[in-house]
BAROMI-39550 format. One record per residue: residue number from 1; residue in one letter; chain; y, z, x of N, C-alpha, C, O, CB in turn. Coordinates in steps of 0.001 Angstrom, whole numbers, plus 500000, padded with zeros to 6 digits. Glycine has a CB too. Example, Ala and Ser with C-alpha at 12.3 -4.5 7.8 and 13.67 -1.06 7.14 Angstrom:
REM residues 2
+------+------+-------+--------+--------+--------+--------+--------+--------+--------+--------+--------+--------+--------+--------+--------+--------+--------+
! resi ! resn ! chain !    npy !    npz !    npx !   capy !   capz !   capx !    cpy !    cpz !    cpx !    opy !    opz !    opx !   cbpy !   cbpz !   cbpx !
+------+------+-------+--------+--------+--------+--------+--------+--------+--------+--------+--------+--------+--------+--------+--------+--------+--------+
!    1 !    A !     A ! 494310 ! 507800 ! 513190 ! 495500 ! 507800 ! 512300 ! 496700 ! 507800 ! 513200 ! 496681 ! 508465 ! 514236 ! 495527 ! 509046 ! 511308 !
!    2 !    S !     A ! 497750 ! 507080 ! 512850 ! 498940 ! 507140 ! 513670 ! 500030 ! 507870 ! 512900 ! 501138 ! 508039 ! 513409 ! 499402 ! 505725 ! 514084 !
+------+------+-------+--------+--------+--------+--------+--------+--------+--------+--------+--------+--------+--------+--------+--------+--------+--------+
//
This chain:
REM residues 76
+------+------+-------+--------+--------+--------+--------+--------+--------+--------+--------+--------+--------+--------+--------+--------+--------+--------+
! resi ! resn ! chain !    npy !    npz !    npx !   capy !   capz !   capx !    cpy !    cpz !    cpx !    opy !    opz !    opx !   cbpy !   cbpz !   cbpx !
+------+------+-------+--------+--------+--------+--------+--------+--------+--------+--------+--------+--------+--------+--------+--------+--------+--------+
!    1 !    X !     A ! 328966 ! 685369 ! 058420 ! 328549 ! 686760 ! 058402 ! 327954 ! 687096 ! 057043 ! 328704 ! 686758 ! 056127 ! 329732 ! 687694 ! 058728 !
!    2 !    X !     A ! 327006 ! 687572 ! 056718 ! 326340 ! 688153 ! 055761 ! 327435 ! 689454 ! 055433 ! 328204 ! 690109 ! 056137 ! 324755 ! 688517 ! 056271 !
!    3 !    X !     A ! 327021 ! 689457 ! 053783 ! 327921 ! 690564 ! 053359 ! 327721 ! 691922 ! 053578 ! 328630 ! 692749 ! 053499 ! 328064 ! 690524 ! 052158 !
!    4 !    X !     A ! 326414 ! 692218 ! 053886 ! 325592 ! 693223 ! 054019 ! 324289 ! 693044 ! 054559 ! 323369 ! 692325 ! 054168 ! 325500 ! 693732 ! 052954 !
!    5 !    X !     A ! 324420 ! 694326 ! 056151 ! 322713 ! 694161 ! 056904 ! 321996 ! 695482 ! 056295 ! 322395 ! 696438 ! 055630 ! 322652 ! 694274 ! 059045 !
!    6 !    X !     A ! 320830 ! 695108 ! 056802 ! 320070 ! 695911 ! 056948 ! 319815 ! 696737 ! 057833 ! 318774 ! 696432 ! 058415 ! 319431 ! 695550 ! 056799 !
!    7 !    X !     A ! 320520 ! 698114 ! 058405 ! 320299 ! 698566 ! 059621 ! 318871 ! 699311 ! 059600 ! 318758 ! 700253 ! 060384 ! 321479 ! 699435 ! 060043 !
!    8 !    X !     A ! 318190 ! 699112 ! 059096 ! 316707 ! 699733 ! 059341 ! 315391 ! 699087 ! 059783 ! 314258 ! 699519 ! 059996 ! 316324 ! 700241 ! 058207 !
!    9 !    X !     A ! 315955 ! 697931 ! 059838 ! 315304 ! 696919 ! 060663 ! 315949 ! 697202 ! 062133 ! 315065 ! 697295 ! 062984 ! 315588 ! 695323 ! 060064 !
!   10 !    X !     A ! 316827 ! 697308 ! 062473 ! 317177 ! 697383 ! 064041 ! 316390 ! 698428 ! 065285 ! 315718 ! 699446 ! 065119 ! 318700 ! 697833 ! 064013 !
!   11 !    X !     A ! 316656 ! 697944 ! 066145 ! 315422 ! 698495 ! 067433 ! 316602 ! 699739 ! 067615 ! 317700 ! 699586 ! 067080 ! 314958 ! 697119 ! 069338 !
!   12 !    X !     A ! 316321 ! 700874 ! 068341 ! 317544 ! 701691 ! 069039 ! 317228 ! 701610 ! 070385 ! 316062 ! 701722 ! 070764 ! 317736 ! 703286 ! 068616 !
!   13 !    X !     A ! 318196 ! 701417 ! 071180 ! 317949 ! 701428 ! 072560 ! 319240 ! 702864 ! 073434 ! 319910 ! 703780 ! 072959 ! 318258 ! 699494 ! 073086 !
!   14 !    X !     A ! 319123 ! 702581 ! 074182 ! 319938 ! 703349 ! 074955 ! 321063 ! 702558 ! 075658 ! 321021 ! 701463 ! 076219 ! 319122 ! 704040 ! 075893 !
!   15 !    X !     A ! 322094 ! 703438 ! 075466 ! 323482 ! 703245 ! 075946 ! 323063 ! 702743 ! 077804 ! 322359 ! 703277 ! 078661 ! 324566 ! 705027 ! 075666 !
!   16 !    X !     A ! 323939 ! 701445 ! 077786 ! 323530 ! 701242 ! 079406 ! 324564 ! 701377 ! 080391 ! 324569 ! 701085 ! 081586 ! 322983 ! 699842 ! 079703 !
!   17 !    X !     A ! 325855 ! 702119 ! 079295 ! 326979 ! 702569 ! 079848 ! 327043 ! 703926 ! 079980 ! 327896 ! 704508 ! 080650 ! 327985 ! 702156 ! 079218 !
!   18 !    X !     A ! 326066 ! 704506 ! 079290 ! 325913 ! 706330 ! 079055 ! 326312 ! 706882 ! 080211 ! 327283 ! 707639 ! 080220 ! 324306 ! 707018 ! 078770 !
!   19 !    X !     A ! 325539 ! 706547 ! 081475 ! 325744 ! 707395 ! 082899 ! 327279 ! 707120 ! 083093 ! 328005 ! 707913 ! 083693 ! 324707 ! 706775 ! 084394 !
!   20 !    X !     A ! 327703 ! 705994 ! 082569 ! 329115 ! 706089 ! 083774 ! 330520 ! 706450 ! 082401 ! 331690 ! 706070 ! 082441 ! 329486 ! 703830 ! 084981 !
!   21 !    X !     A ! 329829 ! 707291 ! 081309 ! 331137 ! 707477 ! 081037 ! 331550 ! 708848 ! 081711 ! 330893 ! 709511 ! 082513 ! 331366 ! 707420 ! 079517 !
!   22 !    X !     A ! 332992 ! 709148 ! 081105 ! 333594 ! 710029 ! 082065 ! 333318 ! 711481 ! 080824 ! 333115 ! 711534 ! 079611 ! 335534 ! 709463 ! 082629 !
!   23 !    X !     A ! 333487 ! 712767 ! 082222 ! 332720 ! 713783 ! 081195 ! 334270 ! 714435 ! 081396 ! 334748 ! 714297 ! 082522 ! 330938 ! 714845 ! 081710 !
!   24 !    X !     A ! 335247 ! 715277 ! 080179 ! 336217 ! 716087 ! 080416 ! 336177 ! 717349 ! 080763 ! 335485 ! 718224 ! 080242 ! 336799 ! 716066 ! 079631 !
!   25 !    X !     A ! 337071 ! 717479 ! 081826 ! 336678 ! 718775 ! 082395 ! 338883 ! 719129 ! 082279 ! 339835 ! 718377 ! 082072 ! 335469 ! 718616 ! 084528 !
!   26 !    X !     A ! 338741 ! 720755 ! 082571 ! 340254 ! 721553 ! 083369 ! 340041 ! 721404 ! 084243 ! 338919 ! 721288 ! 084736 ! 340753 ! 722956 ! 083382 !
!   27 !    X !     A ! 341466 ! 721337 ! 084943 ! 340952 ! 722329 ! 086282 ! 343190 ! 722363 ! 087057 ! 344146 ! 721663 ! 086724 ! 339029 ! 720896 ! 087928 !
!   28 !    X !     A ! 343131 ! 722958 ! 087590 ! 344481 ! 723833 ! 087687 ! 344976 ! 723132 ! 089029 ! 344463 ! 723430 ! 090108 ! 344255 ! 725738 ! 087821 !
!   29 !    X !     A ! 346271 ! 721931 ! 088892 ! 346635 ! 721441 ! 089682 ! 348108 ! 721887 ! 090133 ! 348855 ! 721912 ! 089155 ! 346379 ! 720339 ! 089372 !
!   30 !    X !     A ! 348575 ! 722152 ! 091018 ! 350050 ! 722044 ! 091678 ! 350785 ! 721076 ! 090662 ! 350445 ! 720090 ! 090008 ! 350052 ! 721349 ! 093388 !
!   31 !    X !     A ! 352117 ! 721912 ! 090852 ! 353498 ! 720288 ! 089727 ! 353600 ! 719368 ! 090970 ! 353425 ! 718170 ! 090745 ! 356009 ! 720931 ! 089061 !
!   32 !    X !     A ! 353789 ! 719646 ! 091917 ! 354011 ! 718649 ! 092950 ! 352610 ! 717531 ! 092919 ! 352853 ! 716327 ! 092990 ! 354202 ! 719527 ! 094512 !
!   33 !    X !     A ! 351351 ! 717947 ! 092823 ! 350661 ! 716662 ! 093103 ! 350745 ! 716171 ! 091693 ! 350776 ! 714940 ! 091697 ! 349087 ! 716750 ! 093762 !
!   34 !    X !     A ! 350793 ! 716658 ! 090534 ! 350950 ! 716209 ! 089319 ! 351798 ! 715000 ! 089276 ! 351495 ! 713807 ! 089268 ! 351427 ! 717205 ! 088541 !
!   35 !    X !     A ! 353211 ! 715755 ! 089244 ! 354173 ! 714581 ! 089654 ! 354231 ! 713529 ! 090818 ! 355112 ! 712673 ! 090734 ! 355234 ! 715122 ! 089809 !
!   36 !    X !     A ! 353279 ! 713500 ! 092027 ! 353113 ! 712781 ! 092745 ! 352365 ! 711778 ! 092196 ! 352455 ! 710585 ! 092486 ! 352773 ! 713280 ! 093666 !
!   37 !    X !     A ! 351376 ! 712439 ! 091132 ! 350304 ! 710952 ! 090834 ! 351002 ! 709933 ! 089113 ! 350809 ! 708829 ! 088604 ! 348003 ! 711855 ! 090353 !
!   38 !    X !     A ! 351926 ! 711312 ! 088772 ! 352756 ! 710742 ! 087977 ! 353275 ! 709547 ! 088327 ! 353083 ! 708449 ! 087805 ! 353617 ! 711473 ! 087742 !
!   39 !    X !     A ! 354277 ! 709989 ! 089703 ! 355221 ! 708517 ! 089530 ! 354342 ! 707217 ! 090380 ! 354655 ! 706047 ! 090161 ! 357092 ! 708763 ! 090440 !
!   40 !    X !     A ! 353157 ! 707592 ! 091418 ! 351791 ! 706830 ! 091597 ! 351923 ! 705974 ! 090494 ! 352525 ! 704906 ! 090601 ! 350364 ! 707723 ! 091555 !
!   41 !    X !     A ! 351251 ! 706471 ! 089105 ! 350738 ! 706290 ! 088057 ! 352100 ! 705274 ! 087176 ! 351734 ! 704275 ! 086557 ! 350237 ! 707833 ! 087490 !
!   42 !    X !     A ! 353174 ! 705537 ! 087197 ! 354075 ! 704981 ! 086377 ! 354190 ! 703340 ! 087247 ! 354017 ! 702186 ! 086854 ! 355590 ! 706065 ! 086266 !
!   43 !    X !     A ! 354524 ! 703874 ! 088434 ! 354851 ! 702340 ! 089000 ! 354026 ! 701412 ! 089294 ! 354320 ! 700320 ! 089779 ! 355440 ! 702300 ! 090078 !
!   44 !    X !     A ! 352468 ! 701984 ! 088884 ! 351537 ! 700970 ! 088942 ! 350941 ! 700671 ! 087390 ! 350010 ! 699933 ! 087070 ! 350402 ! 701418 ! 090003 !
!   45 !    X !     A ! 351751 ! 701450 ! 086600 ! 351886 ! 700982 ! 085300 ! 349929 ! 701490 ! 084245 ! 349317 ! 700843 ! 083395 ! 352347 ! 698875 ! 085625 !
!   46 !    X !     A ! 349551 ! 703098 ! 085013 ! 348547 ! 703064 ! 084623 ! 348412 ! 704500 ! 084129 ! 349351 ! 705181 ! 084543 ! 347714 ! 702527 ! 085512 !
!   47 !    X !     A ! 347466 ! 705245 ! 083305 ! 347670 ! 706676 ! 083108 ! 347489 ! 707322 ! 084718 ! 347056 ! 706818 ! 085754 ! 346465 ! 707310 ! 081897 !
!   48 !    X !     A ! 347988 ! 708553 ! 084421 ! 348025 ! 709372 ! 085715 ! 346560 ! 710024 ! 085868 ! 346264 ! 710523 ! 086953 ! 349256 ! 710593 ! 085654 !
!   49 !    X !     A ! 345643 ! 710030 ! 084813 ! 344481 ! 710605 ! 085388 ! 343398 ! 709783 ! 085248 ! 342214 ! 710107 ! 085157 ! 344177 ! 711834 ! 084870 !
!   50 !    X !     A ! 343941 ! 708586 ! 085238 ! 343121 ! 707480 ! 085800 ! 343185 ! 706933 ! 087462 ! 342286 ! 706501 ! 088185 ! 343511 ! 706332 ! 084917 !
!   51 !    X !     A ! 344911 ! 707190 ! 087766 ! 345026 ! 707465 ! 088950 ! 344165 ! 708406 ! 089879 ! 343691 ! 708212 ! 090998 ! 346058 ! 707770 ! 088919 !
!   52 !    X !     A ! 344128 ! 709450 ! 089062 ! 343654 ! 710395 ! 089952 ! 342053 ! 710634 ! 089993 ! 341403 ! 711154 ! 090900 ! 344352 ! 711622 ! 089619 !
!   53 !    X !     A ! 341626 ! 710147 ! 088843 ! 340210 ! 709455 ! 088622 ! 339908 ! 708467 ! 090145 ! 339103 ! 708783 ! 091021 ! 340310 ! 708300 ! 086980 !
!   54 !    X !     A ! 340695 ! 707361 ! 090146 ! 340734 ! 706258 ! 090908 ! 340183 ! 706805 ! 092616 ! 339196 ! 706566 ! 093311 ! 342394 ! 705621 ! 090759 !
!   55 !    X !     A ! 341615 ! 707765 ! 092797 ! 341406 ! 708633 ! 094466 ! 340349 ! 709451 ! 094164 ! 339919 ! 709233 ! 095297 ! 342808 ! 709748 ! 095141 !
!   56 !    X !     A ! 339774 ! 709966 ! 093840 ! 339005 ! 711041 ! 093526 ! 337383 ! 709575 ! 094176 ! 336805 ! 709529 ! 095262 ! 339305 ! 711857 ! 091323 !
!   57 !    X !     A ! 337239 ! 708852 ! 093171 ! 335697 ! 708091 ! 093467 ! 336520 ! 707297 ! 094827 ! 335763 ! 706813 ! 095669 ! 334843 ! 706724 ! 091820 !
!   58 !    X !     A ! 337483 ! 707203 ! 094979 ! 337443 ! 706366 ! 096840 ! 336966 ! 707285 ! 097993 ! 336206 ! 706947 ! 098901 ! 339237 ! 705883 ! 097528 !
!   59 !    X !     A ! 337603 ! 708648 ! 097791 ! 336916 ! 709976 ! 098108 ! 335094 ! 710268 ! 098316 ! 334346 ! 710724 ! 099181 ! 337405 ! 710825 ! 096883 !
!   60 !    X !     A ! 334986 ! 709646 ! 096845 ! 333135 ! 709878 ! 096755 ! 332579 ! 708841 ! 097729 ! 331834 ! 709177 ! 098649 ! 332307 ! 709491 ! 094984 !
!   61 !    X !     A ! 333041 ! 707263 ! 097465 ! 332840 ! 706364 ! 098157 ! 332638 ! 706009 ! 099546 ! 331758 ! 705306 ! 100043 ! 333420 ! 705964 ! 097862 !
!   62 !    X !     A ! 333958 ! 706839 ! 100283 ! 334286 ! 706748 ! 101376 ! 333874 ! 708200 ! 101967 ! 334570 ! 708437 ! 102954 ! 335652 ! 706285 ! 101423 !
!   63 !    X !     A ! 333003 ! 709203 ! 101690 ! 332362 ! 710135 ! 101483 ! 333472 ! 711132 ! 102587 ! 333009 ! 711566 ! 103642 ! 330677 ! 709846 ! 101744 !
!   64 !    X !     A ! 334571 ! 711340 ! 102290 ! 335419 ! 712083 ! 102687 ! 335305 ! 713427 ! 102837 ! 334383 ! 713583 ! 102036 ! 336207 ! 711879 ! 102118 !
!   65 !    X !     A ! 335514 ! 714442 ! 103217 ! 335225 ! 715683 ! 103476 ! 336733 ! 716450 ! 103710 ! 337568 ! 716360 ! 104610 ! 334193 ! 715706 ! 104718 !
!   66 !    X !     A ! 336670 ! 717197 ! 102535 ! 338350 ! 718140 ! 102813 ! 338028 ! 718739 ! 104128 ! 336925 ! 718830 ! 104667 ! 338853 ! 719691 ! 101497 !
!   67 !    X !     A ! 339294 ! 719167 ! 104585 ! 339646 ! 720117 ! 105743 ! 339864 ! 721000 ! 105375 ! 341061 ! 721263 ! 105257 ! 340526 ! 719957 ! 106540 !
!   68 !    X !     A ! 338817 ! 722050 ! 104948 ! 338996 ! 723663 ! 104877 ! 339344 ! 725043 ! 105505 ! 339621 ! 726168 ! 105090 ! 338262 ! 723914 ! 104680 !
!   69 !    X !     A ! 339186 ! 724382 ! 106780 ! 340076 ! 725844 ! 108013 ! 341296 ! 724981 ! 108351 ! 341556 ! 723864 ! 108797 ! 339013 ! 726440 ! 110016 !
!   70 !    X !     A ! 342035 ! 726317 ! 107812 ! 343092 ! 726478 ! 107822 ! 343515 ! 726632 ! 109071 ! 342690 ! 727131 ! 109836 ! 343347 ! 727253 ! 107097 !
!   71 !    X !     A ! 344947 ! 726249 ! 109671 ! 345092 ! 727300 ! 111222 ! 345725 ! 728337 ! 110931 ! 346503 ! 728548 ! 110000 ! 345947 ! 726740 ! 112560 !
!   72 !    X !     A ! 345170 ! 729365 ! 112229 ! 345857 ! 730859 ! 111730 ! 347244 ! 730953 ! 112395 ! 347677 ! 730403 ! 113408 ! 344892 ! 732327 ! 112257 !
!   73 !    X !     A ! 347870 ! 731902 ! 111434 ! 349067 ! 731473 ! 111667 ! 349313 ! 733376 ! 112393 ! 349669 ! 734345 ! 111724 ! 350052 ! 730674 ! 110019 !
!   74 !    X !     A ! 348947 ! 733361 ! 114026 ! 349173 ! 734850 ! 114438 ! 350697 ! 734775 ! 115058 ! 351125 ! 733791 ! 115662 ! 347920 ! 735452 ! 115671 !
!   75 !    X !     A ! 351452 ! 735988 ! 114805 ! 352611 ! 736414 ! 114986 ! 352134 ! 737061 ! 116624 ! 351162 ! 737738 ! 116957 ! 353189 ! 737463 ! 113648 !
!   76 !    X !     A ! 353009 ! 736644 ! 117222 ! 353147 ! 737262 ! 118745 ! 354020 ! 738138 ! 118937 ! 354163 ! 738632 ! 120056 ! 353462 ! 736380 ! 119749 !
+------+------+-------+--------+--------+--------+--------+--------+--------+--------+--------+--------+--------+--------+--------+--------+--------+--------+
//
């Protein structure tokens, strides 16, 4: 290794990882799924919002679609 470069000779290119890093966002979850992806997350020995990172793109992947109607719940 040389003791010292020259970085002004170097080309700049672009990051070819740029698109896929991850961008931080909030967002307001239940303690129950928290702790669900918690102990997910512990016994597979990985962070929990990598877990939830993980389900989230199988979701994108598997192009899943929540169930948004609800059933009504009428009193007779």
């Amino acid at each position: 290794m040389k003791a010292e470069y020259d970085l002004a000779k170097l080309k700049s290119r672009k990051n070819p990882y740029a698109a896929k890093l991850k961008k931080p966002v909030s967002m307001r979850l239940s303690e129950d799924v928290i702790d669900y992806f918690k102990e997910m997350a512990n016994e597979a020995g990985v962070p929990y919002q990598s877990l939830i990172n993980l389900y989230l793109r199988d979701c994108v992947m598997q192009h899943r679609k929540v169930q948004t109607a609800w059933p009504s719940s009428k009193v007779q």
